[in-house]
GUMARMI-719391 format. One record per residue: residue number from 1; residue in one letter; x, y, z of N, C-alpha, C in turn. Coordinates in steps of 0.1 Angstrom, whole numbers. Each point is the difference from the previous one (the first is absolute). Last residue first. Example, Ala and Ser with C-alpha at 12.3 -4.5 7.8 and 13.67 -1.06 7.14 Angstrom:
% GUMARMI-719391
   i aa    nu    nv    nw   cau   cav   caw    cu    cv    cw
   2  S   128   -22    71     9    11     0    -8    11     8
   1  A     3   -57    -1    -9    12     0     9    12     0
***
This chain:
% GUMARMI-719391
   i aa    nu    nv    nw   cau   cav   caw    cu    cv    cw
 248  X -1030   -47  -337     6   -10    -7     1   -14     9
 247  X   -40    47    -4    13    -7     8     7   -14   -10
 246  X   -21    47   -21    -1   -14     1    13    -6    10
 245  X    -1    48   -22   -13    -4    16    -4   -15     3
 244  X    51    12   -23   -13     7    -2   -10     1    11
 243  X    30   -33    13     1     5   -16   -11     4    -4
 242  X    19   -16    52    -7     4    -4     4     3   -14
 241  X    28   -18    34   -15    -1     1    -9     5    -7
 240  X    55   -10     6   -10     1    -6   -14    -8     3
 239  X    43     6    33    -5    -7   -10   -10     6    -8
 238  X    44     6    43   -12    -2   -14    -4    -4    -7
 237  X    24   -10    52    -4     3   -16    -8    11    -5
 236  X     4   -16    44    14    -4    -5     4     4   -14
 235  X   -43    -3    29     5    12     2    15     3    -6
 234  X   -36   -38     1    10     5    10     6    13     1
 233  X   -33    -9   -33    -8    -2    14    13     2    10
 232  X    14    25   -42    -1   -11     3    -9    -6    13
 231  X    -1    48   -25     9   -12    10    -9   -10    -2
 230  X    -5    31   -42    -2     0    13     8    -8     7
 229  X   -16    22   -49     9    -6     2     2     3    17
 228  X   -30     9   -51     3     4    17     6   -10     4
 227  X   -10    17   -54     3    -5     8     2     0    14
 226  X   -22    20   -51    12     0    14    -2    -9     4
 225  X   -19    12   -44    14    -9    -1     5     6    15
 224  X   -41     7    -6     0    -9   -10    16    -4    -6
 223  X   -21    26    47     2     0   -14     4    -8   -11
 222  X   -11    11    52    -4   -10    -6    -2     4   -17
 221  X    23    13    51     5    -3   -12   -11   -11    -8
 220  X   -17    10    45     8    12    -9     6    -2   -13
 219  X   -26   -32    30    -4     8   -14    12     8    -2
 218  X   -11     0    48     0   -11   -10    -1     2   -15
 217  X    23    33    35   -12    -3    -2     0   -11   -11
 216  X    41    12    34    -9     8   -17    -9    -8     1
 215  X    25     3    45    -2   -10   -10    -9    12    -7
 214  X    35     9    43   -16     0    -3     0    -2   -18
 213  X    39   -21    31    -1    13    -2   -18    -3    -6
 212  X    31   -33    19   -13     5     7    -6    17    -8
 211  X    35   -46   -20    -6     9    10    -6     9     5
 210  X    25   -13   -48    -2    -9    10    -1     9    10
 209  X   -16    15   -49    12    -2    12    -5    -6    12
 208  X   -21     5   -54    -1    -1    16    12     2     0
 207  X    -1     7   -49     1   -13    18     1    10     8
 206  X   -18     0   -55    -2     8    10     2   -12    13
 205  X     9    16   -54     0   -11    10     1     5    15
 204  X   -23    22   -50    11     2    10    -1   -19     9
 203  X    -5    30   -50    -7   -12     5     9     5    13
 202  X   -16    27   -49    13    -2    12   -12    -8     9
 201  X     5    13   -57    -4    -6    11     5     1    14
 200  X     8    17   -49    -2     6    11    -4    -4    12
 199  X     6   -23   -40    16     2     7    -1    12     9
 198  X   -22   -43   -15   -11     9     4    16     9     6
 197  X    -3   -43   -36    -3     5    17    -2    12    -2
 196  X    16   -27   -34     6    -4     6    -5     8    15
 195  X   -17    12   -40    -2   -15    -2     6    -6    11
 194  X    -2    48    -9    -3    -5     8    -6   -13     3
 193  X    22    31   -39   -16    -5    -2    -7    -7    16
 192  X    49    14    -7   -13    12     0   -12    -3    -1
 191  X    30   -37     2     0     5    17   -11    12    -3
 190  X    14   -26   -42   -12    -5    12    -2     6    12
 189  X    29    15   -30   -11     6    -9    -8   -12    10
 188  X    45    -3    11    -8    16     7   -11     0    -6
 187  X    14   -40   -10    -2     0    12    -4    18     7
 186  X    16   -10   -45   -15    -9     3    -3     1    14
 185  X    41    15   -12    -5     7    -7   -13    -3     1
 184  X    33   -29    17     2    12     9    -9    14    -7
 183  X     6   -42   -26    -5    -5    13    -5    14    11
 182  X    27     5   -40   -14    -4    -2    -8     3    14
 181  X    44     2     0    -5    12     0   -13    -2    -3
 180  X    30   -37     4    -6     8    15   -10     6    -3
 179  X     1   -31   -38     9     7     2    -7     4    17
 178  X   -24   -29   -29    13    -3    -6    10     8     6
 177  X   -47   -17    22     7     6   -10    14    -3    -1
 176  X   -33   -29    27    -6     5   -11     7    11    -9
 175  X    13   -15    40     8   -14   -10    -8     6   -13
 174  X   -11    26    40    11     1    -3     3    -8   -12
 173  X   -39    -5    30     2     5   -15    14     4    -5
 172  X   -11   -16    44    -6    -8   -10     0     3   -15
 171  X    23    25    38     5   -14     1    -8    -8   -12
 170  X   -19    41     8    18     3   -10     3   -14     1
 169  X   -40    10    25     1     0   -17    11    -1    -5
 168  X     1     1    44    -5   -11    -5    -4    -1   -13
 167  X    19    38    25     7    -8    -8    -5   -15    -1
 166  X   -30    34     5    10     3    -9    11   -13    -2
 165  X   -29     1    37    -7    -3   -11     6     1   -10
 164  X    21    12    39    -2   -12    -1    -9    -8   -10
 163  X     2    47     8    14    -7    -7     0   -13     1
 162  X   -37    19    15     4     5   -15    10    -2    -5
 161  X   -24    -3    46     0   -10   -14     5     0   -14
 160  X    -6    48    30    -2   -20    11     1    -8   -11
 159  X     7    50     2    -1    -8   -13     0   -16     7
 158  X    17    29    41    -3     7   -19    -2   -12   -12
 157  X     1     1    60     5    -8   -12   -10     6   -15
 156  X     6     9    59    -4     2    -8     9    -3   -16
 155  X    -4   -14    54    11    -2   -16   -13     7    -9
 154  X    -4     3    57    -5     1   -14    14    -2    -7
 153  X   -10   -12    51    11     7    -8    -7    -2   -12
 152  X   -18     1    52    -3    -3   -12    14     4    -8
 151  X   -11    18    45   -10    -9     0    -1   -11   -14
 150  X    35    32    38   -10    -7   -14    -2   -10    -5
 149  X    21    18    47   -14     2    -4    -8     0   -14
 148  X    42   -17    21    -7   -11     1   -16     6    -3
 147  X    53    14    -7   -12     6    -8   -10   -11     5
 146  X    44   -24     7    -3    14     2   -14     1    -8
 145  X    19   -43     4     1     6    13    -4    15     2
 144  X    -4   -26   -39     0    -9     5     2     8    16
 143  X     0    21   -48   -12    -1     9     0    -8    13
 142  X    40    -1   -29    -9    19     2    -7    -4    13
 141  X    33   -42   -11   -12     6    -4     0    16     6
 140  X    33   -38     1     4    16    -5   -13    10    -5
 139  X    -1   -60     6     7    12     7    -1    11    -8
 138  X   -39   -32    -2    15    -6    -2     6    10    11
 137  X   -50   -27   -11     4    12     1    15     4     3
 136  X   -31   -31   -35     0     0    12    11    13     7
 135  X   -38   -17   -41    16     9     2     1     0    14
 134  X   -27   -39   -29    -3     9    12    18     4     0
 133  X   -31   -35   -36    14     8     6    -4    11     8
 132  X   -27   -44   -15     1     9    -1    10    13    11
 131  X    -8   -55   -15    10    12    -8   -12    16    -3
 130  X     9   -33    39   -16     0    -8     0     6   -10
 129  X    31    19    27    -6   -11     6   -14    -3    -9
 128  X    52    30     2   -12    -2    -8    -4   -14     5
 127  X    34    45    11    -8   -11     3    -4    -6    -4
 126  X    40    37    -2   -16    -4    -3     0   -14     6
 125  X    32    56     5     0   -16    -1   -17    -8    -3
 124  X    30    52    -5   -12   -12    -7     5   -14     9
 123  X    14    47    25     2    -2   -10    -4   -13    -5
 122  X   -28    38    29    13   -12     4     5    -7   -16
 121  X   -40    31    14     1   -13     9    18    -8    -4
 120  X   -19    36   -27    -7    10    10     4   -12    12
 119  X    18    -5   -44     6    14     7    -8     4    11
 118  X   -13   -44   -19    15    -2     5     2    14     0
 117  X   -37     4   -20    -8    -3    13    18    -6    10
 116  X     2    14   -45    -4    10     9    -8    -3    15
 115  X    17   -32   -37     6    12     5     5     5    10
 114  X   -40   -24   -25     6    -7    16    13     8     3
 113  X   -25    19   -29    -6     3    15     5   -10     8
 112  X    31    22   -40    -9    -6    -1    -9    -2    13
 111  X    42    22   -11   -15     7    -3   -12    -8     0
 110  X    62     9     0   -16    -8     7   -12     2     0
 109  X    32    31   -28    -1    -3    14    -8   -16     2
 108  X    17    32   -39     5    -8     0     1    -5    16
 107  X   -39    40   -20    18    -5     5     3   -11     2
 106  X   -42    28   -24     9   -14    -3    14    -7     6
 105  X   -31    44     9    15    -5   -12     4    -8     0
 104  X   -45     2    29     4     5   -12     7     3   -13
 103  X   -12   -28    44    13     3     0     0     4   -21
 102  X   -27     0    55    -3     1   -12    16    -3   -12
 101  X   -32    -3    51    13    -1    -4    -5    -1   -17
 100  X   -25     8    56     0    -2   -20    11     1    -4
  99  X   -20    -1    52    10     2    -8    -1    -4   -12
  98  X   -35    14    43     4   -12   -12    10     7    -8
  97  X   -35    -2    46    14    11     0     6   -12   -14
  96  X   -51     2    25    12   -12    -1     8    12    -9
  95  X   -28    18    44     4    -6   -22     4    -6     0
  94  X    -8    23    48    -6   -21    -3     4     1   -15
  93  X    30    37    24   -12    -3    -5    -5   -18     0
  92  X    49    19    13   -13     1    11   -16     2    -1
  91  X    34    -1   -36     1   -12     7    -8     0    11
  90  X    15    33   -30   -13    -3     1    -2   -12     8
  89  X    44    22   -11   -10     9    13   -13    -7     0
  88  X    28   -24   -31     6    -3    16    -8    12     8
  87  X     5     1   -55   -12   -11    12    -4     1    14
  86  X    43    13   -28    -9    11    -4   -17    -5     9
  85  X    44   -26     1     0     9     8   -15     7    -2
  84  X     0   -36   -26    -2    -6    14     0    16    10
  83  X    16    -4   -43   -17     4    -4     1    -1    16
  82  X    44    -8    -7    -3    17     0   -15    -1     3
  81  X    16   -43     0     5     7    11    -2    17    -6
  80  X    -8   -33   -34   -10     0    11     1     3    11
  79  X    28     8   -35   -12     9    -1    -7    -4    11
  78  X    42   -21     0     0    13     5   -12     6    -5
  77  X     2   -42   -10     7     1    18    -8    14     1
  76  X     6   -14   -46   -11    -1     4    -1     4    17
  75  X    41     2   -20   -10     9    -7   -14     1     7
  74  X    36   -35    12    -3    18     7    -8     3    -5
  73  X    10   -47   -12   -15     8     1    -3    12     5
  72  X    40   -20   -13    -6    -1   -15   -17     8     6
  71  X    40   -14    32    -1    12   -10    -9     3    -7
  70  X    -4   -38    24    -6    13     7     8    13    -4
  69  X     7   -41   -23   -13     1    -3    -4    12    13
  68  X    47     1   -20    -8   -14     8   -16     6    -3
  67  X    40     6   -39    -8     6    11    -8    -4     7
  66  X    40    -5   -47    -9    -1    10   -10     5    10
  65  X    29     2   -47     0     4     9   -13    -7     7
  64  X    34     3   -50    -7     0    11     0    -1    11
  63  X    11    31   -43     5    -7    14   -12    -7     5
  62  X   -12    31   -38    12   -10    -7    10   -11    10
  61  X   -20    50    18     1    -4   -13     8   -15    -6
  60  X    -9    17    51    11     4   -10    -4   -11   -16
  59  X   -29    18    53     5   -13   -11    11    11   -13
  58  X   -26    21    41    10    -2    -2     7   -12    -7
  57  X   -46     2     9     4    20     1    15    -5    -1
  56  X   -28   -40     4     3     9   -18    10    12    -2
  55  X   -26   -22    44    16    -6    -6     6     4   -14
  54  X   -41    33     9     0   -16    10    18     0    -1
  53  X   -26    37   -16     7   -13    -9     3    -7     6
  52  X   -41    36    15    15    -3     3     2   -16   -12
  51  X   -43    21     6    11     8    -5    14    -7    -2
  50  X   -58   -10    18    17    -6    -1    10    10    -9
  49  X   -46    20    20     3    -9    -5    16    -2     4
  48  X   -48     5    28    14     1    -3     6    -4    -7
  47  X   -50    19    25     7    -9    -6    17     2    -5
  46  X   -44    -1    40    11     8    -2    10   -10   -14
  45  X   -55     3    29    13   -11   -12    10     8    -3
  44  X   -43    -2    35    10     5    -6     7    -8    -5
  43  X   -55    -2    14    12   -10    -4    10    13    -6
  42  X   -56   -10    22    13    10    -2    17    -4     2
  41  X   -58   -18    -6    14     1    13    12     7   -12
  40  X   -49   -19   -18     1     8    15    11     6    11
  39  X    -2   -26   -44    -5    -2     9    -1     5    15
  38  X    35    22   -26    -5   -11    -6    -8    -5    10
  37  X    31    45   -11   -10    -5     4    -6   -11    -7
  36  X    47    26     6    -9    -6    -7   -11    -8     4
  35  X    44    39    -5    -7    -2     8   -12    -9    -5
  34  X    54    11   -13   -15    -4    -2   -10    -5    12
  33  X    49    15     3    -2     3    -9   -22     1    -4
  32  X    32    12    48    -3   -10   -10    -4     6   -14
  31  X    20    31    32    -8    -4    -9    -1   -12    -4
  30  X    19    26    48     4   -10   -17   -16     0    -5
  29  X     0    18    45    15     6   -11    -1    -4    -8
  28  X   -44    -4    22    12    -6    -1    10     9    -5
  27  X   -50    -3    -9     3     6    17    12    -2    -1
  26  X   -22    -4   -39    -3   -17    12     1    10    11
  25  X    -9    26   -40    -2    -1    15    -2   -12     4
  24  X    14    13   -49     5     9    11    -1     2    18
  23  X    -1   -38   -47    -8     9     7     9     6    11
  22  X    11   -29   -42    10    13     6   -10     3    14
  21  X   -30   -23   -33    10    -2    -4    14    11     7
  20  X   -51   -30     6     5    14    -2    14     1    -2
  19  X   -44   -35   -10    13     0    11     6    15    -3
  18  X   -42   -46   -10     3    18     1    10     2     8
  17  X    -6   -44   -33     1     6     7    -1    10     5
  16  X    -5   -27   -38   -10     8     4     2     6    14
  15  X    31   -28   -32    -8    -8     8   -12    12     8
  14  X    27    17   -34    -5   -10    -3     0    -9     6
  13  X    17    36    23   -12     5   -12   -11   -15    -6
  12  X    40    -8    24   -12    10    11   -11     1   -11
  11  X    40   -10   -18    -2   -13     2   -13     2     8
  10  X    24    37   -17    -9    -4   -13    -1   -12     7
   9  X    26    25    30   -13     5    -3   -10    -6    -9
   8  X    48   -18     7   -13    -2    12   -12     6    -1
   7  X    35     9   -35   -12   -13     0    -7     0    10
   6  X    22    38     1    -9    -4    -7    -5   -10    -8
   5  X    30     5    28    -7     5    14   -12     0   -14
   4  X    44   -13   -16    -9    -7    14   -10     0     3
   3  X    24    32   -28    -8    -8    -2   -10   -11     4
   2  X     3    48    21    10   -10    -8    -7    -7    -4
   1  X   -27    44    10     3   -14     4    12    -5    -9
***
């Protein structure tokens, strides 16, 4: 396994999933990656990470530079159009057919799930009624006209909270020493002691896609830092529905 492919494994494990890993008899040319049984039904996940330097792959040291936002999200574009090809023989199954995305080396991509839900629908535009904000659906989307047979796009996310916890320590304690190095010395002796989280942790966000393709089973993502993410009653959107196993 890559790395990707071994968080996906340690997220299965620690949600108790049973799932096989490469199996050799969907019947298909392709291998999906993970075969996984949940409540009774049978779910493929082909995962994929980010590699590519996005708008980065060609910056010049010390210049600045720009990039529209449907540059910025090829990276992401193009995993979900490869997992999608590897998928495509199973489609004439009832699974739900799921893409995972991982982005390991830290690449200077888009990464976050509202993101990634603008690389699967179109580039960001929002809503908000009742101040609660809904991603509504744009241009240059993946998902928006092709691949209508998956069922799902996974973010799988390393160390969930931990930087966000980190640098909330730094913003409050910072005034507390005399120098960076202090500062920057206290902080690794809190990250090894795991004051700031759980830096093997992995959490996923998990969206639907819009339309008829066959649906994951309720629950699926119910881990203590995931999240599920679905249409809109109209169908115009997304929106978050779910954190962890507690509806929101």
């Amino acid at each position: 396994m890559d790395r990707a492919e071994t968080l996906m494994a340690k997220w299965l494990s620690e949600r108790g999933y049973q799932y096989h890993f490469e199996p050799d008899d969907w019947g298909v040319l392709t291998c999906p990656d993970f075969r996984v049984v949940f409540a009774d039904q049978t779910v493929a996940i082909e995962v994929e990470s980010i590699r590519s330097w996005g708008g980065f792959a060609n910056a010049e040291p010390g210049k600045v530079f720009s990039r529209t936002m449907d540059m910025a999200l090829r990276p992401v574009r193009g995993r979900i159009k490869s997992a999608a090809a590897q998928l495509k023989p199973l489609a004439v199954t009832c699974m739900p057919l799921v893409i995972a995305l991982a982005n390991p080396l830290n690449r200077p991509v888009p990464f976050g799930v509202d993101m990634v839900i603008s690389a699967m629908y179109g580039d960001p535009s929002f809503a908000f009624d009742d101040d609660a904000g809904r991603i509504l659906l744009g241009r240059n989307g993946k998902l928006t006209n092709d691949h209508p047979y998956v069922s799902a796009v996974i973010v799988i996310r390393q160390a969930p909270g931990v930087r966000e916890t980190a640098q909330r320590w730094f913003d409050e304690n910072r005034g507390h020493f005399d120098t960076a190095q202090e500062v920057a010395q206290e902080a690794r002796r809190l990250g090894a002691e795991g004051a700031f989280g759980d830096e093997g942790a992995v959490g996923i966000d998990l969206v639907e896609t819009v339309g008829g393709s066959p649906r994951l089973p309720l629950g699926f993502a119910c881990g203590p830092h995931d999240t599920t993410w679905g249409p809109t009653a109209d169908g115009k959107g997304i929106e978050r529905k779910h954190k962890g196993d507690s509806a929101l």
